[in-house]
N, C-alpha and C positions, 0 to 999 in steps of 0.2 A: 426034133426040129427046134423047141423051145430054149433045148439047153446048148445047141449049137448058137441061137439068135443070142442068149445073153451073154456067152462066150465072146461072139463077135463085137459086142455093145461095151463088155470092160473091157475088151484088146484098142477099142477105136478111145475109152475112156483115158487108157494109158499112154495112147500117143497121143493123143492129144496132151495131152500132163507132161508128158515128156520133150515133146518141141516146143515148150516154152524154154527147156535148159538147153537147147542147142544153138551153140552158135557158130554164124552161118561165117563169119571174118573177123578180122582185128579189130572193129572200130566196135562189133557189136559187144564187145567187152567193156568199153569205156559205159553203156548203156545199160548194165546191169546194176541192179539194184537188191537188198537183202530180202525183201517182199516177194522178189523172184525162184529166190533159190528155196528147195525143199522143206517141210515143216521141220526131217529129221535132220539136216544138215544145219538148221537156225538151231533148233534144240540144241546139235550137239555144241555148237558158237557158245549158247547159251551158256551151258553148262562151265566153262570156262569162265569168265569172268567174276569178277567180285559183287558183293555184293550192293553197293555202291552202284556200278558199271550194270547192275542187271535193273537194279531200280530207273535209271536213268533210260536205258532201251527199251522198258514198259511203257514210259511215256511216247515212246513216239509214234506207233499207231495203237491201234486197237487188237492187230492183229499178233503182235508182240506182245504186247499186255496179256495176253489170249494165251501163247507159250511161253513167258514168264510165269504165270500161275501155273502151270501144270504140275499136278502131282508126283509123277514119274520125274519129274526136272530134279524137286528137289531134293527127292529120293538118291537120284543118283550124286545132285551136288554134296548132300551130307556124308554118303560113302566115301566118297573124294576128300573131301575132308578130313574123316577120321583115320583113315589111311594115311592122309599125309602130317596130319599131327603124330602121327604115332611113329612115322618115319622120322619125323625131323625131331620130336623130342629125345629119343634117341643119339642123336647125334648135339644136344646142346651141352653147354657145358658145364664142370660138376659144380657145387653149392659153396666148396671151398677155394675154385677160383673166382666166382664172382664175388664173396664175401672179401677177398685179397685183392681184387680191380677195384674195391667199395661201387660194385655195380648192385649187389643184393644187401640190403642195409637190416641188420636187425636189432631188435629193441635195445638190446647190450650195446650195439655199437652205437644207438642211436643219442642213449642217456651218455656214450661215453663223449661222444660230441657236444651234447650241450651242458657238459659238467666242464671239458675242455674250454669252450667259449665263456662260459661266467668265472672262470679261472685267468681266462684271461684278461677279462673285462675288469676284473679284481685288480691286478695286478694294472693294471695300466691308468684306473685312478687312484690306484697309491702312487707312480711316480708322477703323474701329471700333479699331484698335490703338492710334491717335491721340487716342483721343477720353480727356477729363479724368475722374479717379476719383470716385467716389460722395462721398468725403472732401472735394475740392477744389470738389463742385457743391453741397456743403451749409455749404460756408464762402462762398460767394458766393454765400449764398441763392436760389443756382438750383432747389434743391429743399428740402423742406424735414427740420428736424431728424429729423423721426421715419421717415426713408428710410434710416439709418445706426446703424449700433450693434448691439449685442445682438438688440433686437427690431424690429428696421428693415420699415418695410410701406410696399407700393409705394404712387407716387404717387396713383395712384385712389381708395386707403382711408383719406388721413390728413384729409380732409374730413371721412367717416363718422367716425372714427374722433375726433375735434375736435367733430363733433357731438354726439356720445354723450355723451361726456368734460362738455360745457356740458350738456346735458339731467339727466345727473346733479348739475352742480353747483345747478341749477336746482330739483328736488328736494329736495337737501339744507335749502337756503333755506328752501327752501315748507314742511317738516316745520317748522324752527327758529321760524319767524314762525307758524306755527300753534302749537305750543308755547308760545313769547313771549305770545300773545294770552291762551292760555288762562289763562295765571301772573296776566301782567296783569289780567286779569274776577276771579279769585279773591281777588286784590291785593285790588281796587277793591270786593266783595260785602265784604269783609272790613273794613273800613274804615268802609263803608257802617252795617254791622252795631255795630262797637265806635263812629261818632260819633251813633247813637243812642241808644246805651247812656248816653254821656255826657251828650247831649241832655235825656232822661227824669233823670239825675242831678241836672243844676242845676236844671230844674224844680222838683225835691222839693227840692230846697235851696234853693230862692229862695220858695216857697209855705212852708217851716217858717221863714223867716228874718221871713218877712210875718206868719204867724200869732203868730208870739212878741214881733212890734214893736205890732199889734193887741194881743195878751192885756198886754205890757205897758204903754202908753198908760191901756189902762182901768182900771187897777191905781195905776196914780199918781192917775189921776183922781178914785177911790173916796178915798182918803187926803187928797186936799184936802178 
């Protein structure tokens, strides 16, 4: 009777354990959560991940932190491991193609490099010691005057600087000939104005030269 009652006691233990992973529709899927699903199904998640990614899912409950530590985890995670480095080293590649991609670099190549660089570094302030003065490449119009002197500005800014320089003189102009204009229209109103004046002048002088040739005609006239 005893061993029928604890029978019946872990059979109701396990469904009850069990209808928590049943689900009853669609929706109750959006509802599930990692806490829900089995220790041995979180383990084996577990067991997957990096180790980065395992640290990071300790933090989130307690109960993770709980099978994160477990010894059997890591047991199995370090198998996994050694199995797959031993797989995949295998398959890397040999020592004399990475030394010919200069992916694996060793000591010989390495002095052969920095013997290359002070060889070059040699050679490059022998010719810059060689090379002709600022003074000598602006008399051969190799660069040009405003590279030298007092206020000397490198080769990149004497374009700008050339450009400015004509923009202003362009301005200058453009003020002058608007100025010229305006003299000139004033000029010309004024002229306009004084060969009017003149205009209305001879009129009145040629109508009083006509009325006085009229008044005197008919003056003689009367007299005959």
């Amino acid at each position: 009777m005893m061993e029928s009652a604890s029978q019946n006691h872990e059979r109701a233990i396990v469904i009850a354990d069990t209808s928590r992973y049943v689900i009853k529709s669609d929706n109750d899927i959006g509802k599930l959560s990692l806490s829900q699903f089995p220790d041995e199904l979180i383990l084996e998640i577990l067991s997957y991940l990096d180790v980065d990614d395992l640290l990071n899912a300790s933090r989130l409950s307690h109960h993770l932190r709980t099978l994160s530590l477990d010894p059997l985890l890591h047991a199995h995670r370090l198998h996994d491991a050694s199995h797959t480095l031993s797989r995949r080293l295998s398959h890397r590649a040999p020592l004399t193609d990475l030394m010919s991609q200069r992916i694996y670099i060793t000591r010989t190549s390495l002095a052969a490099r920095s013997l290359g660089r002070n060889f070059i570094k040699i050679k490059l302030n022998k010719q810059l010691g060689q090379r002709p003065s600022i003074e000598t490449l602006v008399e051969k119009n190799v660069l040009p005057k405003e590279c030298y002197g007092h206020r000397k500005l490198a080769p990149g800014l004497v374009g700008i600087k050339r450009k400015v320089e004509r923009e202003r003189v362009k301005d200058g102009l453009r003020a002058w000939v608007e100025g010229w204009k305006g003299r000139v229209g004033e000029r010309r109103e004024r002229l306009r104005d004084e060969g009017g004046k003149v205009e209305v002048r001879w009129l009145v002088r040629r109508f009083a030269r006509r009325d006085g040739n009229e008044s005197g005609g008919e003056g003689r006239g009367e007299e005959g």
